[in-house]
C-alpha positions as CSV (number, residue, x, y, z in Angstrom):
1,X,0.0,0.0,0.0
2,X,1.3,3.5,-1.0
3,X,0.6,6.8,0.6
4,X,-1.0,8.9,-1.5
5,X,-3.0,11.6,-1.1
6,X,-5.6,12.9,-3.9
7,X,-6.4,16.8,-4.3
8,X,-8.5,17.2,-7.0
9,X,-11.1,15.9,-9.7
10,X,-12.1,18.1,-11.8
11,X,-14.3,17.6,-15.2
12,X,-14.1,20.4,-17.9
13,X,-15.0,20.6,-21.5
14,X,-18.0,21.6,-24.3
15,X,-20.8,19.4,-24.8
16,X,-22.4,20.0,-28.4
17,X,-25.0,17.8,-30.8
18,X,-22.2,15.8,-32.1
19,X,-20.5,14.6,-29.3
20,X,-18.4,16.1,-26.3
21,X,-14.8,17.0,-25.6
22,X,-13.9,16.6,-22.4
23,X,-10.6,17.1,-20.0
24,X,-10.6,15.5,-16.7
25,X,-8.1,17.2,-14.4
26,X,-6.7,14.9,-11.2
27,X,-4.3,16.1,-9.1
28,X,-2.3,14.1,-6.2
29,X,0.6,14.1,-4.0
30,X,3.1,11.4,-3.0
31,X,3.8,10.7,0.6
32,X,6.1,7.9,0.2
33,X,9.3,8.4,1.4
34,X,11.1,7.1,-1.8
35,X,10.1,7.2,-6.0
36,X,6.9,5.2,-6.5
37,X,5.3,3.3,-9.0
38,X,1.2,4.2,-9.0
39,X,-1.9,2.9,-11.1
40,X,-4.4,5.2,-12.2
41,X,-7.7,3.5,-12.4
42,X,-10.8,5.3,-14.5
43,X,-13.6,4.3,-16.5
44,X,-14.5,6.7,-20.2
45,X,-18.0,7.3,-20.9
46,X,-19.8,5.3,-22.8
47,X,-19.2,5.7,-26.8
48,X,-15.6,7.5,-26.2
49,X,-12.2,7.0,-26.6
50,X,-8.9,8.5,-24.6
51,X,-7.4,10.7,-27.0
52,X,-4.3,11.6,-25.2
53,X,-3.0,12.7,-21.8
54,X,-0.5,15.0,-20.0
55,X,1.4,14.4,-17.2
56,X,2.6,17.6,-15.1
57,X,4.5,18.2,-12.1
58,X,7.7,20.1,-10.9
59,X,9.9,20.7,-13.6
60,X,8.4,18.3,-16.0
61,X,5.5,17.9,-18.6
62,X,5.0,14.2,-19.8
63,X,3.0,13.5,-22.9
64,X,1.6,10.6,-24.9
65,X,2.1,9.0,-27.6
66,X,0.3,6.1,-29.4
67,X,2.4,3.3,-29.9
68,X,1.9,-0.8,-30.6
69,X,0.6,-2.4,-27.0
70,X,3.8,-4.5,-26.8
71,X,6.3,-1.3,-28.2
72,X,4.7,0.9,-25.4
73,X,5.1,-1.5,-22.6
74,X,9.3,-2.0,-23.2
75,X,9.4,1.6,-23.7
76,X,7.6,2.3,-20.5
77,X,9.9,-1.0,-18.3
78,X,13.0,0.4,-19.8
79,X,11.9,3.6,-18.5
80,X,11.5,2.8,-15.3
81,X,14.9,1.2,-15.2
82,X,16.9,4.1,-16.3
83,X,15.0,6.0,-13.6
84,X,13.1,8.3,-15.5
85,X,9.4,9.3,-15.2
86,X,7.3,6.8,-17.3
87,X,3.5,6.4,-18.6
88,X,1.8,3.8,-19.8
89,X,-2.1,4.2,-20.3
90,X,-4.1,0.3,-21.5
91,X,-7.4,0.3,-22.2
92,X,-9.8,-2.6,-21.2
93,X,-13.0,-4.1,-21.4
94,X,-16.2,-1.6,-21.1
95,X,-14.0,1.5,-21.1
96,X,-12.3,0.8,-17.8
97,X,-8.3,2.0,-18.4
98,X,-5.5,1.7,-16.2
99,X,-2.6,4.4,-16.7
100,X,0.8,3.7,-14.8
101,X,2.9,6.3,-13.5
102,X,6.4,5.3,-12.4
103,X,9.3,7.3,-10.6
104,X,6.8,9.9,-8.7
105,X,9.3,11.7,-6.1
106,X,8.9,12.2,-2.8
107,X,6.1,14.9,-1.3
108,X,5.5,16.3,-5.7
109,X,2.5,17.3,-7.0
110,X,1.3,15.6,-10.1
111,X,-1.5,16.7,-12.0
112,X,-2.8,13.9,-15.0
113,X,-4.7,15.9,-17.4
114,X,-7.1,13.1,-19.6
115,X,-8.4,14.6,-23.1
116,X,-11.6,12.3,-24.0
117,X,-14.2,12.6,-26.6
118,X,-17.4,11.1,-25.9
119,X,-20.8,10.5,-27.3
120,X,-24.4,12.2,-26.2
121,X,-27.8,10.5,-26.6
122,X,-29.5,12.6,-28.9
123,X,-33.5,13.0,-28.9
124,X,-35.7,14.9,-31.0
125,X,-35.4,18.3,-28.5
126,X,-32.4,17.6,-27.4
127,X,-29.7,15.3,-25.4
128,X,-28.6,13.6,-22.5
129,X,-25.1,13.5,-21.4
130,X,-23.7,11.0,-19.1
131,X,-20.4,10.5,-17.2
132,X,-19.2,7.8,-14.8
133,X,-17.4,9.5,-11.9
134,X,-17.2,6.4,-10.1
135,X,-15.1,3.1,-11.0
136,X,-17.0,0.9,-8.5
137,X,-19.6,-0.6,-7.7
138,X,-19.5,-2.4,-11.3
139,X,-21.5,-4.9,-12.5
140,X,-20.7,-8.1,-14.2
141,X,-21.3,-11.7,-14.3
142,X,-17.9,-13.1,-12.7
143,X,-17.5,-10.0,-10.5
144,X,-16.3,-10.8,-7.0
145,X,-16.7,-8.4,-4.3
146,X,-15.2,-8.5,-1.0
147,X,-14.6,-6.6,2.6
148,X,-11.6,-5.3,3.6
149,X,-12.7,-3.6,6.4
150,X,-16.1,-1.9,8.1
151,X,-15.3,1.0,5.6
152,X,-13.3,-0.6,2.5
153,X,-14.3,-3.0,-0.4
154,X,-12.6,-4.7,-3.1
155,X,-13.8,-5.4,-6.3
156,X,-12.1,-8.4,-8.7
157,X,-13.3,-8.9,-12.7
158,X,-12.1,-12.4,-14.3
159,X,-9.0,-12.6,-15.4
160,X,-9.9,-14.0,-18.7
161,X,-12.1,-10.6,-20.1
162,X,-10.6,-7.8,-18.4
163,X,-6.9,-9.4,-18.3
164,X,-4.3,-7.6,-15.9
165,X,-6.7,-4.5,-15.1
166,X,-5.9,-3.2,-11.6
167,X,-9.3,-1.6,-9.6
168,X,-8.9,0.6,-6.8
169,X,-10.4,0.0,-3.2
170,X,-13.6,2.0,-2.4
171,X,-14.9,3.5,0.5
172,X,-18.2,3.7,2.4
173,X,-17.4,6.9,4.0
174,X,-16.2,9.7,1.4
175,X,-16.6,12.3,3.9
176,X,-12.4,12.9,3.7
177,X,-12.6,12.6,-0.1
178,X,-10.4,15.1,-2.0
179,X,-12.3,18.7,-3.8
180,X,-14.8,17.3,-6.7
181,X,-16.1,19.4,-9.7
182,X,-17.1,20.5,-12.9
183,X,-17.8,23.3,-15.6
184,X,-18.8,22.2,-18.9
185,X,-19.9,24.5,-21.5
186,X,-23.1,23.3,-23.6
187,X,-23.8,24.9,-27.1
188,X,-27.5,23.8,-28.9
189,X,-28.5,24.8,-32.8
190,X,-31.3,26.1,-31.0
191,X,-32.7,27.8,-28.3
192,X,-32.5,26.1,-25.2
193,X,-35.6,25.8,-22.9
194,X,-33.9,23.8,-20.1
195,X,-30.9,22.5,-18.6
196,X,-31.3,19.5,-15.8
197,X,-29.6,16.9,-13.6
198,X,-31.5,13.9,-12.1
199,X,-27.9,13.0,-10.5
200,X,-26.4,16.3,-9.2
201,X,-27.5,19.4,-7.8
202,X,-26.3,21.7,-10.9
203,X,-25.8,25.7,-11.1
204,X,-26.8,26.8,-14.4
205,X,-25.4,30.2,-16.3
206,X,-26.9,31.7,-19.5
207,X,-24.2,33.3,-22.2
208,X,-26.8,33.6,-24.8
209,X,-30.3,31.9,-25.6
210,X,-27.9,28.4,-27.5
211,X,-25.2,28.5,-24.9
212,X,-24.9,27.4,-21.4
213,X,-22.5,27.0,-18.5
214,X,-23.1,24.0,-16.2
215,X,-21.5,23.8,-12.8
216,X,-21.8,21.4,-9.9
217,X,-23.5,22.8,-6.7
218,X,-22.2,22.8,-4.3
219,X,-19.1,21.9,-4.7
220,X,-18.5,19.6,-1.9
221,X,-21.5,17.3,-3.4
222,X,-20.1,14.0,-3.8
223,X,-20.4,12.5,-7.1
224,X,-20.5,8.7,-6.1
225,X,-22.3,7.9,-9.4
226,X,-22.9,8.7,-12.7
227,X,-23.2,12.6,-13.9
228,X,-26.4,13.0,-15.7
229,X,-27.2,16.2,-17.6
230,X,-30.4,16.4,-19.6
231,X,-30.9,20.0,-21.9
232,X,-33.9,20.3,-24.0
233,X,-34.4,22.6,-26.7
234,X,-37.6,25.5,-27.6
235,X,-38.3,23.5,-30.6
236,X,-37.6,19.8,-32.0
237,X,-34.6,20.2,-34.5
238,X,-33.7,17.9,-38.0
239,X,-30.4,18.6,-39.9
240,X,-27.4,17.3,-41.2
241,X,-24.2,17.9,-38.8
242,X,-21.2,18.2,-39.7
């Protein structure tokens, strides 16, 4: 077990007819006493792919490249034996992707910045945009869940469909958990009539009568599940997009 303490997850991005672009900002900070070796565990929304990803901290910028699965790994091992910062994101089954970050120093700040496009579900007067803050609880038919302690759970997926994918502990209590939030900007080919959560308490800002600003409230709501955002538009639209 490492010491590790998160700071921040934060969601950011514009949310249009076609789709969304999305950055998901995490920050954390190593308490370990020497370099360590950490798994970053998260799940993409449904009908999107990872694009790419930066890794920042003190004095350094890491970014990615795409590269053949078995290419990537010896790049990232070899890496981590010269002692150098190294990243390796795999993706897996149902969107779930693990991203390794070796030779994290002592006490520095890392922030992981995730660029991810993702679908909507579009309806005649508008859409519904969904994304999965949480990795666990999942669901599937080999699952195995157990109980670490009064507070913790583990989660285990078979080997044989999600391979070597590494999931995180989670916790009953989240009342410690690090700052949580969100701004996305929404833009409609029409005007919009509403803009609602059934998930999330949400604070809603107005630029114009096709453009919105959607922001969690308040901040310190805990988003143990799934980020629902529904907008609906004056009038049913038809068009080709582009």
């Amino acid at each position: 077990e490492i010491k590790l303490a998160m700071q921040e997850l934060f969601l950011a991005g514009r949310i249009l007819v076609v789709g969304a672009r999305l950055v998901v900002r995490h920050t954390f900070v190593s308490s370990e006493a020497g370099p360590a070796e950490m798994v970053y565990s998260f799940a993409l929304p449904r009908d999107a792919a990872l694009r790419r990803f930066n890794i920042t901290g003190d004095g350094f910028t890491a970014r990615s490249e795409l590269k053949p699965a078995g290419e990537a790994r010896k790049l990232y091992e070899d890496g981590l034996e010269n002692g150098h910062l190294s990243t390796l994101a795999q993706q897996y089954r149902d969107g779930y992707v693990n991203l390794n970050v070796g030779h994290v120093r002592p006490g520095e700040k890392v922030t992981v910045f995730l660029e991810i496009l993702a679908g909507v579900d579009l309806r005649d007067d508008g859409l519904r945009f969904r994304f999965p803050f949480t990795l666990a609880p999942c669901y599937h038919a080999g699952m195995k869940a157990g109980r670490v302690d009064d507070n913790t759970g583990e989660l285990e997926l078979p080997e044989k469909d999600f391979g070597d994918l590494i999931l995180p502990p989670f916790a009953r209590d989240a009342s410690s958990l690090h700052r949580i939030g969100f701004d996305l900007a929404v833009q409609m080919p029409g005007p919009i009539a509403e803009a609602g959560s059934p998930s999330h308490a949400i604070k809603v800002r107005t630029t114009d009568p096709q453009r919105l600003r959607i922001g969690l409230a308040p901040e310190r709501d805990v988003p143990n599940r799934d980020l629902v955002l529904d907008i609906r538009l004056q009038a049913p639209f038809s068009g080709v997009l582009c």
